[in-house]
C-alpha positions in Angstrom: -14.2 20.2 24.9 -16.6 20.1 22.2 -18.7 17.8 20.7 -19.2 18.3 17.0 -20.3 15.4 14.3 -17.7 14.6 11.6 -18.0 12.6 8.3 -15.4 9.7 8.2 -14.6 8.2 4.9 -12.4 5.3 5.9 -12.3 2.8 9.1 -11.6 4.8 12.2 -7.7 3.1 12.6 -4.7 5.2 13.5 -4.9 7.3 10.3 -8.9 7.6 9.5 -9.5 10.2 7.0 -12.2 12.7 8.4 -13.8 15.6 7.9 -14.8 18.4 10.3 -17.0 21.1 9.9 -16.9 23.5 8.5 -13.9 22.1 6.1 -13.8 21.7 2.6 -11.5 18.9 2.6 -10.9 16.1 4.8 -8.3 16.1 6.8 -6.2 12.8 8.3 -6.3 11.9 11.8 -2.8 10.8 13.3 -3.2 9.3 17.2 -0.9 10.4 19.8 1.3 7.4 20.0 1.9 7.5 16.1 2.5 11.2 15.7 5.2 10.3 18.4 6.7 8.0 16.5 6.7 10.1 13.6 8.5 12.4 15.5 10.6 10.3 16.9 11.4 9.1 13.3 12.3 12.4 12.3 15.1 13.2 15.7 16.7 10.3 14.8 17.5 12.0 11.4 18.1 14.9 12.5 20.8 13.2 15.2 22.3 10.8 12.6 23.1 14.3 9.9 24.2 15.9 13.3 27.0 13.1 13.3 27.5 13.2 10.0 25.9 9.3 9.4 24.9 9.8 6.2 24.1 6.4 5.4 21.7 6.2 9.0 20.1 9.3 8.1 19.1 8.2 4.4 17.7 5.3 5.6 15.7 6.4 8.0 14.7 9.1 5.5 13.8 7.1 3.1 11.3 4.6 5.7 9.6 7.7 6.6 9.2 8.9 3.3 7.7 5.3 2.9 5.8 5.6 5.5 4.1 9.2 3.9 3.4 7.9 1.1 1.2 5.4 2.6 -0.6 8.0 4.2 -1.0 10.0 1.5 -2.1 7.2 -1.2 -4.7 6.3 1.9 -6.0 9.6 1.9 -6.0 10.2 -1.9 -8.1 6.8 -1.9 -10.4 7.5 0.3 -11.3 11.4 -1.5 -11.0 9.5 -5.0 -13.6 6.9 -3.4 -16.2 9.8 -2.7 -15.2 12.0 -5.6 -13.9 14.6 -3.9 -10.9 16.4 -5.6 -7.2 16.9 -4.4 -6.8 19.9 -2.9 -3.0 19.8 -4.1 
């Protein structure tokens, strides 16, 4: 392990948008027990196309689409909030 300094631009919560050296751009944070539910989020997809439950599968598409976009529009926020451009 190694302990380096970062620069946080939004409240350290499951999703904090932060920095590491020697980065250009920030980068986003995801804890363990969320990037397992993301994952978790995507299996259950994957199982309902598997069975051909197209309806199951859209849905839960579509919530973790949601839920992207949230991340995203947090992260866009917090580089438009210390004028630091996209790097997209």
């Amino acid at each position: 392990m190694e302990r380096i300094e970062a620069e946080l631009f939004t409240d350290p919560g499951n999703d904090a948008v932060i920095r590491l050296p020697p980065r250009h751009f920030p980068g986003v944070l995801i804890q363990g027990d969320s990037l397992s539910i993301m994952r978790g989020d995507v299996a259950e997809i994957v199982e309902a196309c598997a069975q051909g439950d197209v309806d199951d599968a859209h849905e839960a598409a579509t919530t973790l689409l949601a839920n992207f976009d949230e991340l995203l529009a947090r992260y866009e926020s917090a580089l438009e909030a210390h004028d630091i451009k996209r790097p997209y």
